[in-house]
C-alpha positions in Angstrom: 0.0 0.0 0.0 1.1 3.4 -1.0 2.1 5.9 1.8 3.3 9.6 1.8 4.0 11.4 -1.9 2.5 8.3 -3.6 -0.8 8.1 -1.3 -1.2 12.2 -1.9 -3.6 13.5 -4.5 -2.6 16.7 -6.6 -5.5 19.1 -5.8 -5.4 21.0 -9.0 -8.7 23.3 -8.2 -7.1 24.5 -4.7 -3.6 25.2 -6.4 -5.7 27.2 -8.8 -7.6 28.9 -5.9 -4.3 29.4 -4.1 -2.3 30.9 -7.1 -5.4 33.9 -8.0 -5.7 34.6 -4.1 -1.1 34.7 -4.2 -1.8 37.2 -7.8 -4.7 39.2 -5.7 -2.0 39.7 -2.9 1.7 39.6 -3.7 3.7 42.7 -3.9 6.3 41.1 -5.8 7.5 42.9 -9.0 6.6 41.3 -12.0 9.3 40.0 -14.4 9.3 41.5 -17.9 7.4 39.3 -20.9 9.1 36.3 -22.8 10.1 36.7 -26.2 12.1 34.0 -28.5 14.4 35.7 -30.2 14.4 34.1 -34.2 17.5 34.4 -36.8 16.4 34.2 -40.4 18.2 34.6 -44.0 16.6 36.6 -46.2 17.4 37.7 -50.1 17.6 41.5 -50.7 17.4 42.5 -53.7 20.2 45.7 -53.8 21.3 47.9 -56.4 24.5 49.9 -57.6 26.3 51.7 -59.8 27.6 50.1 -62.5 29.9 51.8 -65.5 30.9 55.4 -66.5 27.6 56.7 -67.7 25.4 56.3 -64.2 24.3 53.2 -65.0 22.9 50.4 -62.4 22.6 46.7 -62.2 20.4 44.9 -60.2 21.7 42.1 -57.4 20.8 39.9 -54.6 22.4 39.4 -51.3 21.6 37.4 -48.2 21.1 39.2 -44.8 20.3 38.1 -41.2 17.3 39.5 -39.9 16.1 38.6 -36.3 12.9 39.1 -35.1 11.1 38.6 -31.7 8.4 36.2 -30.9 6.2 37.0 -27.9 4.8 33.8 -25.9 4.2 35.0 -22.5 3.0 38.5 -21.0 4.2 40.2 -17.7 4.3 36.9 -14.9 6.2 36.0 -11.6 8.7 33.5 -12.5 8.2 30.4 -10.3 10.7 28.5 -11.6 13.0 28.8 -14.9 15.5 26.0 -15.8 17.9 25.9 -18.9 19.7 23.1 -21.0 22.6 23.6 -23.2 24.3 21.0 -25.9 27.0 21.7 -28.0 28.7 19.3 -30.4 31.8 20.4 -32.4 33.4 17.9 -35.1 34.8 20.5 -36.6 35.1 21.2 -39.3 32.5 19.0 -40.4 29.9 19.4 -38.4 28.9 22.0 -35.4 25.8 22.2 -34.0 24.1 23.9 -30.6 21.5 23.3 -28.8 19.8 25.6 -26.0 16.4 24.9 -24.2 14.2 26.9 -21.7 11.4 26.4 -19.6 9.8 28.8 -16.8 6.7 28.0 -14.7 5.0 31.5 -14.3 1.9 33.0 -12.5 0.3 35.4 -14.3 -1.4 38.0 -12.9 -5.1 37.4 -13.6 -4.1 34.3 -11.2 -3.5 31.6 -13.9 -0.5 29.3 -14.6 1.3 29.1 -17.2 4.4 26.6 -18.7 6.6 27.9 -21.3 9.4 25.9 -23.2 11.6 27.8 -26.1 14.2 25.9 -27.9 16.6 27.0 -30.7 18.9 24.8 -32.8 21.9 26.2 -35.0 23.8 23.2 -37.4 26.4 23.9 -39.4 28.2 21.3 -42.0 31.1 22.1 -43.6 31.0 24.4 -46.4 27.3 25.6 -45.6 26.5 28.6 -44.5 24.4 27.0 -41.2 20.6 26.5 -40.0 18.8 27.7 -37.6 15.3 25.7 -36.4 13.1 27.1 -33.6 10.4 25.8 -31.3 7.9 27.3 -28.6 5.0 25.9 -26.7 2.9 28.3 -24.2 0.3 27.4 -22.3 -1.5 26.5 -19.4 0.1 24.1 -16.7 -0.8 20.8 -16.4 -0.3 18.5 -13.7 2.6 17.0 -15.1 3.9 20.0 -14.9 3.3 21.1 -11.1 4.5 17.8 -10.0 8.0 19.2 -11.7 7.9 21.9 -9.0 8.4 19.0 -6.6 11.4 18.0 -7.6 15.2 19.5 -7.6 17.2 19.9 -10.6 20.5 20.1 -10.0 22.7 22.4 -12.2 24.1 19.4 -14.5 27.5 19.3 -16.7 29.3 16.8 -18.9 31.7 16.5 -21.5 32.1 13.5 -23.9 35.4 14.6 -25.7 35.7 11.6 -28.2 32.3 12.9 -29.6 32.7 16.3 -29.3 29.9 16.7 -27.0 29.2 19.1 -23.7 26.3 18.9 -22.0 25.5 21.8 -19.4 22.1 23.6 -17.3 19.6 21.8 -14.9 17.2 20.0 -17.1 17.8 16.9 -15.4 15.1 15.9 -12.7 16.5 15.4 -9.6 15.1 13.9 -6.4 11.6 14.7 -5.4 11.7 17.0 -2.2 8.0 17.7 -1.3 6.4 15.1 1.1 2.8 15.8 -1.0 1.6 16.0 -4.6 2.0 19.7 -5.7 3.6 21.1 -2.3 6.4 22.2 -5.1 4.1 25.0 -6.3 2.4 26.0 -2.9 6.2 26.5 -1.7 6.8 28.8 -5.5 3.8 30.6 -5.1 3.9 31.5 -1.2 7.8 32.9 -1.9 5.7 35.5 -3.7 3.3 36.4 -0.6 6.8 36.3 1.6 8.6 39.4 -0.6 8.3 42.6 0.3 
C-alpha cells in the first residue's frame, strides 16, 4: 500500500484557488514578458552603380534579420531551468542546442508553462541553419508535479564525440512530502517578498 507522496492527490482546483488569491496579494514585481528571439536569412534584392555613364545593375544578397516572438506577457517566474548542448566535429559538423522552460503566474491568477528551444547546425562548407520551437500554455499536472522535484545544475563532457552537455534539465530527487507542495512553496515565496 502506498504511503506519503505516492498516497497524496494533486489538488489541481485548490492550487488554482491558491495561485489567484497569491496574484490578488503579492507585492512582488513582476518580471518583464518572454520573447524568442528568431534568426532568419533573407534575399535582398540591392542595387548599384555600375559603368561610367550612371548606370545600375540589379543584385541579390543574403542578410540576417532577427525578429522577436512574444509567448508569454508580464508573470512572476516560479521556476526557470535551462539546458545547453554543443557538439563540435569540426570542421564538419557543429551544432548547438539551447532549451528553456519557466513556470509563471500570471497575474489574472493563472499558470502558465513555457518551453523555447533553438537549434543552429552547421556542415562544412554551408553557410548553417537555424530551427526554432515554442510551446505556451496553461500548466498541467505533469507539470506542477515538476515543482516538486530539484534539478540540479548538471554538466558533462564526452570529448571523443565532441559533446558538452550543461544547465539543470535533469530531474532530480523529489523533495515535497505531497503531490503539488512544489508549487504552494513557489507561489507562497511570492506572498513572503516585500
Amino acid at each position: 500500500m502506498a504511503s506519503g507522496y505516492d498516497a497524496s492527490r494533486l489538488d489541481m482546483g485548490r492550487l488554482r484557488d491558491y495561485a489567484a488569491k497569491v496574484a490578488r496579494s503579492t507585492t512582488a514585481a513582476l518580471s518583464i514578458p518572454v520573447f524568442q528571439q528568431r534568426h532568419q536569412s533573407v534575399q535582398v534584392r540591392r542595387e548599384r552603380k555600375k559603368g561610367w555613364f550612371g548606370g545600375t545593375e540589379t543584385y541579390f544578397e543574403t542578410e540576417m534579420r532577427t525578429s522577436h516572438l512574444k509567448l508569454l506577457d508580464e508573470h512572476w517566474q516560479l521556476l526557470r531551468l535551462v539546458g545547453n548542448q554543443e557538439e563540435t566535429n569540426y570542421p564538419r559538423k557543429v551544432q548547438e542546442y539551447h532549451e528553456e522552460m519557466i513556470w509563471a503566474l500570471l497575474p489574472d491568477g493563472s499558470l502558465h508553462y513555457v518551453r523555447i528551444w533553438d537549434e543552429f547546425t552547421k556542415y562544412e562548407n554551408t553557410a548553417g541553419q537555424f530551427e526554432y520551437g515554442a510551446s505556451a500554455e496553461p500548466m498541467t499536472e505533469e507539470k506542477v508535479l515538476e515543482l516538486d522535484h530539484d534539478h540540479p545544475y548538471y554538466e558533462h563532457h564526452d570529448g571523443r564525440a565532441g559533446v558538452h552537455w550543461w544547465g539543470e534539465l535533469h530531474t532530480g530527487r523529489r523533495r515535497a512530502h505531497a503531490r503539488g507542495v512544489g508549487l504552494s512553496l513557489a507561489l507562497k515565496k511570492l506572498l513572503d517578498t516585500k
